[in-house]
C-alpha angles and dihedrals in degrees: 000000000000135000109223102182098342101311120107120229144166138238131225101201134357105293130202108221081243088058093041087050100048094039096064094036103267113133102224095223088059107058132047123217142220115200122190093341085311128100117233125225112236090233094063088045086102102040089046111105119199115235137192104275098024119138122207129188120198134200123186117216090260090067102020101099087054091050103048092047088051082048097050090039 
């Protein structure tokens, strides 16, 4: 099980971020992520497996700029 913006779920199988993503209609160039307190690069959005225990944050590109400020202060 992981917790995405607070809510837990389960996957099915090992995801990627990209697949998660995809999987539930974000498109992966338009949000930023924050994966266990750390922000993840988009490059590593593919390689990233998503693992039991993990928590992801994710920001759409309407409130990122907010929420990456609130993450850097």
């Amino acid at each position: 099980m992981i917790t995405v913006n607070g809510v837990k779920r389960t996957l099915e199988q090992p995801l990627s971020v990209t697949e998660y993503l995809e999987k539930n209609q974000y498109v992966p160039v338009q949000v930023a992520i924050e994966l266990n307190d750390q922000i993840l690069a988009r490059e590593l959005y593919g390689s990233t497996i998503l693992k039991e225990g993990d928590v992801m944050e994710i920001a759409e590109a309407a409130g990122m700029k907010k929420w990456t400020e609130q993450k850097i202060n």
